[in-house]
MMTF fields as JSON, N, C-alpha, C and O atoms, coordinates in Angstrom:
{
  "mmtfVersion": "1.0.0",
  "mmtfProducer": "UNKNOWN",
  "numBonds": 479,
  "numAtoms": 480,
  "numGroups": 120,
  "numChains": 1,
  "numModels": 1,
  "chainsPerModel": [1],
  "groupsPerChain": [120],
  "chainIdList": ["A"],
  "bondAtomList": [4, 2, 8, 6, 12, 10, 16, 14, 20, 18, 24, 22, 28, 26, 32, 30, 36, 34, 40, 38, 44, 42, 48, 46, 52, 50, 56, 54, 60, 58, 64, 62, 68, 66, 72, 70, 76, 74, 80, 78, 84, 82, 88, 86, 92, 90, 96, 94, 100, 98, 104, 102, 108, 106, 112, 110, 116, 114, 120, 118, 124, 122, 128, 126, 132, 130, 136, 134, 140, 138, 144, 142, 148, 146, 152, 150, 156, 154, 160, 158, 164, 162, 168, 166, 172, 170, 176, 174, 180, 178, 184, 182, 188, 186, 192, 190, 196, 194, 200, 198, 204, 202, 208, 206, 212, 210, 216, 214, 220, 218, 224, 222, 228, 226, 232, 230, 236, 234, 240, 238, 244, 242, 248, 246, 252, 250, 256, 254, 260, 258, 264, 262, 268, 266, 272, 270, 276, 274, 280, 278, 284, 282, 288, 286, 292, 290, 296, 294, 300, 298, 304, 302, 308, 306, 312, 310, 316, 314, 320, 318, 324, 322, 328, 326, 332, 330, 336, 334, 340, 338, 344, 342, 348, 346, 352, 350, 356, 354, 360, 358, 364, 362, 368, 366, 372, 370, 376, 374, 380, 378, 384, 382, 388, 386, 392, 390, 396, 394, 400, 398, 404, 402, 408, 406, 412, 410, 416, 414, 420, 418, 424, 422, 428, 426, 432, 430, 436, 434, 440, 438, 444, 442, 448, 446, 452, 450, 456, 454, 460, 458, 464, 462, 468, 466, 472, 470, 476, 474],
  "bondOrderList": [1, 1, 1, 1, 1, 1, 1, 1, 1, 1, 1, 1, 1, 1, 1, 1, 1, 1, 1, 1, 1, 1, 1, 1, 1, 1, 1, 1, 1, 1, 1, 1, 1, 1, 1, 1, 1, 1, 1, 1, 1, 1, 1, 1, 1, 1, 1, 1, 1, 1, 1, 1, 1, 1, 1, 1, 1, 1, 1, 1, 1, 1, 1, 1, 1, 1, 1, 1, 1, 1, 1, 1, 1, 1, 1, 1, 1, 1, 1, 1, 1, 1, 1, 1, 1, 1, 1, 1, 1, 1, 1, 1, 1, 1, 1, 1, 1, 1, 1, 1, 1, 1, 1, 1, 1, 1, 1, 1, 1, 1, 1, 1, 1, 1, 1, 1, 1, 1, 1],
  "groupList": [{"groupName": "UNK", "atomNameList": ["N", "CA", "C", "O"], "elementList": ["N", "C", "C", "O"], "formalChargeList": [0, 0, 0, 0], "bondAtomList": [1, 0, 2, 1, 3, 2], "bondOrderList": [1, 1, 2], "singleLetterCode": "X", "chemCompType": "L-PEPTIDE LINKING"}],
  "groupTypeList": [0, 0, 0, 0, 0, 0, 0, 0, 0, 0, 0, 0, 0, 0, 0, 0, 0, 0, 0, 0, 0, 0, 0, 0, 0, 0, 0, 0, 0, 0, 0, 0, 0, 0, 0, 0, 0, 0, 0, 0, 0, 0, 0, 0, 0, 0, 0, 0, 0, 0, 0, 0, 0, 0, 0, 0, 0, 0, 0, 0, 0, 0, 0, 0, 0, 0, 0, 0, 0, 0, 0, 0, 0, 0, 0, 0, 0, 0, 0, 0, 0, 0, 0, 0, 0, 0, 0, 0, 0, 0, 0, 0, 0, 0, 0, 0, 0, 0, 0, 0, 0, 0, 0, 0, 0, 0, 0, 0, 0, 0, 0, 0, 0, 0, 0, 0, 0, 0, 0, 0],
  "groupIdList": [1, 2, 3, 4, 5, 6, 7, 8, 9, 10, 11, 12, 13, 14, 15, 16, 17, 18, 19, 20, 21, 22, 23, 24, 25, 26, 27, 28, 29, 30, 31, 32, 33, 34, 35, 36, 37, 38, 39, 40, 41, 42, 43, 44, 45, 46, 47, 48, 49, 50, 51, 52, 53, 54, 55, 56, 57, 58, 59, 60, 61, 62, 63, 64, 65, 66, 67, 68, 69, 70, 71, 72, 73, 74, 75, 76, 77, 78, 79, 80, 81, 82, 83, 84, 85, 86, 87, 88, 89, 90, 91, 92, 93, 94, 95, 96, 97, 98, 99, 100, 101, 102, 103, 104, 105, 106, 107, 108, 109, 110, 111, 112, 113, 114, 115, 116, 117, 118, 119, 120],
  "secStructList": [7, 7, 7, 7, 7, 7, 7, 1, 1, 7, 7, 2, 2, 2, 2, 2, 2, 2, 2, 2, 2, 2, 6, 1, 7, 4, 4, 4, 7, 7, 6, 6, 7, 7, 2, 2, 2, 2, 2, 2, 2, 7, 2, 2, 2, 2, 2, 2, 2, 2, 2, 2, 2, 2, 2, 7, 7, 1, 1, 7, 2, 2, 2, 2, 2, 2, 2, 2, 2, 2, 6, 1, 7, 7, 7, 2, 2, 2, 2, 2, 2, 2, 2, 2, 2, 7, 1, 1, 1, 7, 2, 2, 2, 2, 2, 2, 2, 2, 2, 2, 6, 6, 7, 7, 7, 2, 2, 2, 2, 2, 2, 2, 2, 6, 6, 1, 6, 6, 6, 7],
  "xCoordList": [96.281, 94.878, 94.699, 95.265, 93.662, 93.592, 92.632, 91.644, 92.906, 92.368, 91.178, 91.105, 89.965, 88.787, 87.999, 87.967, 87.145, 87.301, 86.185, 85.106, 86.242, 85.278, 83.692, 83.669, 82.811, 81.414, 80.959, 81.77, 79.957, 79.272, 77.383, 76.351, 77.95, 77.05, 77.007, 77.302, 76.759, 77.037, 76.365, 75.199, 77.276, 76.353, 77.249, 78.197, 76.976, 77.04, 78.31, 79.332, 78.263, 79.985, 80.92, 81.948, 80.795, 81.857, 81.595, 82.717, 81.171, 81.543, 82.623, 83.579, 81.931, 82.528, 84.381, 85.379, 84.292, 85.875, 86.428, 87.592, 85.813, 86.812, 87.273, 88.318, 86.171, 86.622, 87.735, 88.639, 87.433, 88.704, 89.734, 90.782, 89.752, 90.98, 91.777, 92.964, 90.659, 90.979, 91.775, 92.313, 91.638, 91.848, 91.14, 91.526, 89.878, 88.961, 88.197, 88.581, 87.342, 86.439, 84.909, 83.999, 85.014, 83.53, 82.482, 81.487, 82.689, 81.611, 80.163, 79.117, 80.462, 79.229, 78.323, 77.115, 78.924, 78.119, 76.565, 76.563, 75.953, 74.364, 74.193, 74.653, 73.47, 72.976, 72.499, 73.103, 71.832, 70.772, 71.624, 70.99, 73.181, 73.644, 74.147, 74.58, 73.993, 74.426, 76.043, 76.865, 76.302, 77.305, 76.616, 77.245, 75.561, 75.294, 75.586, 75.861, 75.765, 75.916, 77.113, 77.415, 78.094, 79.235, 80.205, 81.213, 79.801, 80.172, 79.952, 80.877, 78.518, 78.413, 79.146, 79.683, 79.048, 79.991, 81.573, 82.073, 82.221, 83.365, 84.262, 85.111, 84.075, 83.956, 85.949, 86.677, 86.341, 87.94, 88.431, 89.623, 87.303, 87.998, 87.738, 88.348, 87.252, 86.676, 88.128, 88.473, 89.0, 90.495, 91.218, 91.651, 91.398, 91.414, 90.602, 91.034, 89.333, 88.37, 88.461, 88.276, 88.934, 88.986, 90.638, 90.948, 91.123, 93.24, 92.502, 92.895, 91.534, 91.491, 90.417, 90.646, 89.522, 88.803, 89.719, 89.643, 90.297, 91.667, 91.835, 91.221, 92.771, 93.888, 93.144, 93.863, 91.914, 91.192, 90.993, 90.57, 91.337, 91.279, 90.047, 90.075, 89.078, 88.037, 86.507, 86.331, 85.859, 84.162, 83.94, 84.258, 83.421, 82.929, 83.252, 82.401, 84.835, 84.91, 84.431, 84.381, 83.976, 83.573, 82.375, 82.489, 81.422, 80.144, 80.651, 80.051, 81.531, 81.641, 82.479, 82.748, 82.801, 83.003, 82.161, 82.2, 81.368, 80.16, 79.376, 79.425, 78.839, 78.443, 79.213, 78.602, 80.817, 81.417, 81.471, 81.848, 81.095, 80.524, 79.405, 79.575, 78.266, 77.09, 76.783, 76.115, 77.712, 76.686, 77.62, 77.267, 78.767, 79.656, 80.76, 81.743, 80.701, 81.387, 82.703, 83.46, 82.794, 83.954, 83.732, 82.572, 85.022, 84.495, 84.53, 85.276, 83.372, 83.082, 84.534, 84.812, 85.297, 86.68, 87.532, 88.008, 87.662, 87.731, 87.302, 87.937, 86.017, 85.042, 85.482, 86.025, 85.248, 85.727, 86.824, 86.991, 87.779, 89.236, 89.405, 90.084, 88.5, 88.369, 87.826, 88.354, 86.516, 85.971, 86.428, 86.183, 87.251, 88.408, 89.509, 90.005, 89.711, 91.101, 90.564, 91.548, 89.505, 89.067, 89.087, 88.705, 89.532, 89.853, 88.658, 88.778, 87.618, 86.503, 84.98, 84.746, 84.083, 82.504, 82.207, 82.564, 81.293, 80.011, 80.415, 79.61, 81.58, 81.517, 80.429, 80.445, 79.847, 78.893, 78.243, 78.1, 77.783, 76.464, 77.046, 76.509, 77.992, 78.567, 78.701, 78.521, 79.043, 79.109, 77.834, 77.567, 77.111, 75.057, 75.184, 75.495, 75.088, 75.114, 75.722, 74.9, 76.807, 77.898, 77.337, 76.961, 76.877, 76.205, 74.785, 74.746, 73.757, 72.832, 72.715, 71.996, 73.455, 73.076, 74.648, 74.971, 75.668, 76.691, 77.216, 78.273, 76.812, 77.559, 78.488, 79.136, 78.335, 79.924, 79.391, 78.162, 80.218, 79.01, 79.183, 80.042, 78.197, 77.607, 78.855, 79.092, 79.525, 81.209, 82.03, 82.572, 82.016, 82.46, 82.324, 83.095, 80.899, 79.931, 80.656, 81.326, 80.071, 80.383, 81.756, 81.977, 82.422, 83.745, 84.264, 85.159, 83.057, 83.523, 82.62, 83.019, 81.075, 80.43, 80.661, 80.052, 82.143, 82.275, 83.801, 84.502, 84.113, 85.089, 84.979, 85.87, 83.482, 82.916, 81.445, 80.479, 81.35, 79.68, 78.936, 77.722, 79.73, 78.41, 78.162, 77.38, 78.409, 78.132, 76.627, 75.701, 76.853, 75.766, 74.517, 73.546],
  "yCoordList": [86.978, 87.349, 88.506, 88.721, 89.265, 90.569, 90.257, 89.556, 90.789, 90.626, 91.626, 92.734, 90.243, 91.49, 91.629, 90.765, 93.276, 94.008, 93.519, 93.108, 93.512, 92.545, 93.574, 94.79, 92.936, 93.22, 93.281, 92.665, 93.686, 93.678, 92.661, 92.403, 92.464, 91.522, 90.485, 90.934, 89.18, 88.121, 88.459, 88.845, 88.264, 88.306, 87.203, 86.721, 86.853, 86.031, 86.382, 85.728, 87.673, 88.219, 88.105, 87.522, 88.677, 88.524, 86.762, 86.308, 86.357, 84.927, 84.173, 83.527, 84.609, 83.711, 84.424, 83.837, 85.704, 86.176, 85.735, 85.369, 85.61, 85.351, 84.008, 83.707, 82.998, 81.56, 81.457, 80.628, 82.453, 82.042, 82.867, 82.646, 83.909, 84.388, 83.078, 82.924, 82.389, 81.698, 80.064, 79.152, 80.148, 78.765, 77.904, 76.77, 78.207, 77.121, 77.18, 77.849, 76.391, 76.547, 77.196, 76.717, 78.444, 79.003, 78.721, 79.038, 77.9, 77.182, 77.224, 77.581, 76.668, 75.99, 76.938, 76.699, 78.321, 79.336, 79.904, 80.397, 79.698, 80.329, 81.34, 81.66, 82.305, 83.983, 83.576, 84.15, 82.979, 83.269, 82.418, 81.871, 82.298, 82.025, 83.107, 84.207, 82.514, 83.163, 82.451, 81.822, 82.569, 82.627, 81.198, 80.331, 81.187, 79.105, 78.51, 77.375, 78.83, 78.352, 77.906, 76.723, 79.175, 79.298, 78.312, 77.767, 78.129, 77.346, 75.934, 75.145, 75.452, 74.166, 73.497, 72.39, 74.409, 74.512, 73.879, 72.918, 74.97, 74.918, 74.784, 75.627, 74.063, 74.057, 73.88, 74.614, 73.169, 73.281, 74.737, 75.029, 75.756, 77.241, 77.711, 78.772, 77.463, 78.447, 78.745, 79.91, 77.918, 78.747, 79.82, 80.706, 79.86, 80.898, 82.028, 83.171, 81.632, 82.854, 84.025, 85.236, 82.937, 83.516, 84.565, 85.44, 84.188, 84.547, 86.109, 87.258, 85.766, 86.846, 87.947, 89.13, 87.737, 88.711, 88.838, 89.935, 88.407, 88.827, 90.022, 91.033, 90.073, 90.999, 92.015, 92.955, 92.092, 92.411, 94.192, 94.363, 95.201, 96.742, 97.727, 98.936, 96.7, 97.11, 96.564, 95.396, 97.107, 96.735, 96.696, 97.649, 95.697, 95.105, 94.068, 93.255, 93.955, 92.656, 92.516, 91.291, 92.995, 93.113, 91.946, 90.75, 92.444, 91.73, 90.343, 89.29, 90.386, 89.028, 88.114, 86.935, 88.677, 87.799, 87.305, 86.154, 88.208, 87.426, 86.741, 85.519, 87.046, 85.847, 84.337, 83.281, 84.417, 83.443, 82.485, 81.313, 83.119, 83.056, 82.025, 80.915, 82.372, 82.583, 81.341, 80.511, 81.332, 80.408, 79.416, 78.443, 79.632, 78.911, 78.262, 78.033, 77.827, 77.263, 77.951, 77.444, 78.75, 79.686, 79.94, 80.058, 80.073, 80.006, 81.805, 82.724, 81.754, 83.024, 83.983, 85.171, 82.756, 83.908, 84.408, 85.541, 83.335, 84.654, 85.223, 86.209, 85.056, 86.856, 87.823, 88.79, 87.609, 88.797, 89.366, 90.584, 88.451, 89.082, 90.125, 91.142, 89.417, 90.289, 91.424, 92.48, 91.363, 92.394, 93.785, 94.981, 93.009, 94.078, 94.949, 96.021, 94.439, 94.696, 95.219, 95.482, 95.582, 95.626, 97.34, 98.159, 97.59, 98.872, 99.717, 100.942, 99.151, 99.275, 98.572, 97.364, 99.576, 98.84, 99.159, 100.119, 98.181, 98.266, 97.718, 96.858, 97.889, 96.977, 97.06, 96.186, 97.629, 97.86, 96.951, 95.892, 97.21, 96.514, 94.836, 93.951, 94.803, 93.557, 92.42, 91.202, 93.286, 93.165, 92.48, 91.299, 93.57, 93.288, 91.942, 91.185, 91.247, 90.777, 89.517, 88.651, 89.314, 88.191, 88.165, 86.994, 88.755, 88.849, 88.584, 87.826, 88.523, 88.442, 86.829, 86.123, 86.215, 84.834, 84.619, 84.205, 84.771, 83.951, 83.876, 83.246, 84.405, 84.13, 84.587, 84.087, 85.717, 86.967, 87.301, 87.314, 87.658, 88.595, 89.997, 90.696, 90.269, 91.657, 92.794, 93.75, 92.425, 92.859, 93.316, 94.415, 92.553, 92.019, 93.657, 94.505, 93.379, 94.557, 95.824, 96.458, 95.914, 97.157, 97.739, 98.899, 97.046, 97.267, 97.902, 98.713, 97.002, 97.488, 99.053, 100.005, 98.857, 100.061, 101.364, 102.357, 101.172, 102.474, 102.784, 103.711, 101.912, 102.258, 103.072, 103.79, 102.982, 103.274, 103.697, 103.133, 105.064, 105.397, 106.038, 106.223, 106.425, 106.668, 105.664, 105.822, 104.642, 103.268, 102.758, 102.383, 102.947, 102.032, 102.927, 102.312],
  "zCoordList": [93.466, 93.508, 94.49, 95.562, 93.767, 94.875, 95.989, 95.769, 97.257, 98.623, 98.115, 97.584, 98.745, 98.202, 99.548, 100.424, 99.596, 100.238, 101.683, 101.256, 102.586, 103.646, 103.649, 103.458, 103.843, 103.567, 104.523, 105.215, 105.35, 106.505, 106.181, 106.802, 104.929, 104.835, 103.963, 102.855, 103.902, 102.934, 101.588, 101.502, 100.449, 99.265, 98.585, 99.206, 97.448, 96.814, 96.155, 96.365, 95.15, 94.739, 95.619, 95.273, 97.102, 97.61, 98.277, 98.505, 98.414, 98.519, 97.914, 98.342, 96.245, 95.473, 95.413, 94.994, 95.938, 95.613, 96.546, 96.386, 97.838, 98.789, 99.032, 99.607, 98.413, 98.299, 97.148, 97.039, 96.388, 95.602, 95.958, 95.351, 96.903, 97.614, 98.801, 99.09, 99.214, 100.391, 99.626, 100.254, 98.575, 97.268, 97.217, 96.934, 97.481, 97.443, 95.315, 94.356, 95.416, 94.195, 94.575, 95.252, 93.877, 93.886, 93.807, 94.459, 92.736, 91.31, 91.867, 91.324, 93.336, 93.994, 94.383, 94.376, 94.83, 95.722, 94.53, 93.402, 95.043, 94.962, 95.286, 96.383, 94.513, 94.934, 95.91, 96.816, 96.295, 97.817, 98.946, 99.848, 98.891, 100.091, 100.962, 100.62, 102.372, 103.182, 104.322, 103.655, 105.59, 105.851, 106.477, 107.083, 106.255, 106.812, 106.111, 106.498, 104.428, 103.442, 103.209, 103.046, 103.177, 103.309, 104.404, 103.954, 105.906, 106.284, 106.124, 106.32, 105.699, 105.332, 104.048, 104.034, 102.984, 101.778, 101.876, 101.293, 103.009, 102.777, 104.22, 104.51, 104.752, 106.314, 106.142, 106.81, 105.491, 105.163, 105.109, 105.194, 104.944, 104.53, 105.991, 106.123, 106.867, 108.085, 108.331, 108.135, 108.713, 109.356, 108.766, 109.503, 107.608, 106.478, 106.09, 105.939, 105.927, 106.586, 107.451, 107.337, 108.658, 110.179, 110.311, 111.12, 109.557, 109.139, 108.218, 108.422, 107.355, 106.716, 107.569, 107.316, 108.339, 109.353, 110.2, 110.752, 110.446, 111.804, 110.944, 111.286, 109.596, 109.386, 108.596, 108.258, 108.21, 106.958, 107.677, 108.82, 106.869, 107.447, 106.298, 106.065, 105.776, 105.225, 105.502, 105.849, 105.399, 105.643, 106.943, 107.655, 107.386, 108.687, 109.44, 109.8, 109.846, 110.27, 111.344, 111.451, 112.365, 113.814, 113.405, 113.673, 112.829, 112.293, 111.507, 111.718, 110.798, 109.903, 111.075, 110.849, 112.147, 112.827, 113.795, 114.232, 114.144, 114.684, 113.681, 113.82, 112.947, 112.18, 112.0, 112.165, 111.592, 111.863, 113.058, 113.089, 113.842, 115.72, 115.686, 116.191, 115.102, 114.642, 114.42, 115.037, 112.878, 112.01, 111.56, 110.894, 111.899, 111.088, 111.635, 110.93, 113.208, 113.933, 114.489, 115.317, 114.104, 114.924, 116.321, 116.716, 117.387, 118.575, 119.131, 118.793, 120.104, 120.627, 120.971, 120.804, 121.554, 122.059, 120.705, 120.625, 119.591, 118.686, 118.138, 117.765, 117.711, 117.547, 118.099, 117.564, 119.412, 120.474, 120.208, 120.282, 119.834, 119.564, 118.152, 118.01, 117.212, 116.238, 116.523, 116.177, 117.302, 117.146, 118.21, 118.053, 119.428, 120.117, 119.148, 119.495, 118.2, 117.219, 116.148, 115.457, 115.489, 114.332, 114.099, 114.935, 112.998, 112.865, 112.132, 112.09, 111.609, 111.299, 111.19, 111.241, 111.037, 111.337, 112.228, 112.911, 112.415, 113.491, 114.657, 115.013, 115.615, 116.739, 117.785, 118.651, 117.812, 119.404, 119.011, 119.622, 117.997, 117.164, 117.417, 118.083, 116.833, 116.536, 118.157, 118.187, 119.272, 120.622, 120.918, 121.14, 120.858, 121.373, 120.761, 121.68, 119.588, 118.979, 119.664, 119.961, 119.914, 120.677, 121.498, 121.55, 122.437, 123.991, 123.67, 124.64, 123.267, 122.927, 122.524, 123.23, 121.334, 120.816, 120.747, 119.633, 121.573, 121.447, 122.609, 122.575, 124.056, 124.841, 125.805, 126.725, 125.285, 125.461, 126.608, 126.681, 127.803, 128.636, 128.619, 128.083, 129.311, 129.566, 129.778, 129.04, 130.925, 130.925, 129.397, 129.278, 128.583, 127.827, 126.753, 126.304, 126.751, 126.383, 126.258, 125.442, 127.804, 128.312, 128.085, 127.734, 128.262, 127.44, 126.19, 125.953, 125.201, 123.593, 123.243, 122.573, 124.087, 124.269, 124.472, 124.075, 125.506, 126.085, 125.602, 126.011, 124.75, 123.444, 122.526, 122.073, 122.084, 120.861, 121.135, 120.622, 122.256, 122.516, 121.588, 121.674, 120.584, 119.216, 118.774, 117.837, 118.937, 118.654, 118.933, 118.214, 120.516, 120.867, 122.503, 122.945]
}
């Protein structure tokens, strides 16, 4: 199965591809889910998920890992790790974001900020 391509935002197509990238069953996913959905759904897939935002070199993983952060029981220190390593997207954004409603601190921030100052 082909690795499909990471999104900076939940939709329903890529849901359903990546559950069936991850070997789960799609069947279930609803257009109007989001990544609360997704984790309540399939809470057996979060580790696999998380294997595929680690390595994933398209879209937005910085962001899909804060959301994973977020909403879906993943823990803050690896967001961070993703979103230190991530070879594309929105990290600043994604940072504010962790620090803001997950925890990260300010340090933390400043760090990924002044990595990436067209960023933020």
């Amino acid at each position: 199965m082909k690795r499909p391509a990471c999104v900076s935002i939940f939709y329903a197509t890529f849901g359903r591809r990546l559950v069936r990238y991850l070997g789960g069953d799609p069947f279930p996913i609803e257009d109007s889910w989001c990544w609360k959905e997704f984790a309540e759904a399939y809470p057996h897939l979060r580790k696999k998920a998380e294997k595929y935002f680690e390595t994933t070199r398209t879209g937005d993983p910085a962001w899909a890992a804060y959301c994973m952060a977020d909403e879906c029981g993943s823990s803050r220190e690896w967001a961070e790790g993703v979103i230190e390593r991530a070879k594309t997207g929105n990290f600043a954004h994604a940072a504010y974001c962790m620090t803001r409603y997950c925890g990260s601190s300010q340090e933390w921030y400043d760090k990924i900020a002044a990595r990436f100052p067209d960023q933020s």
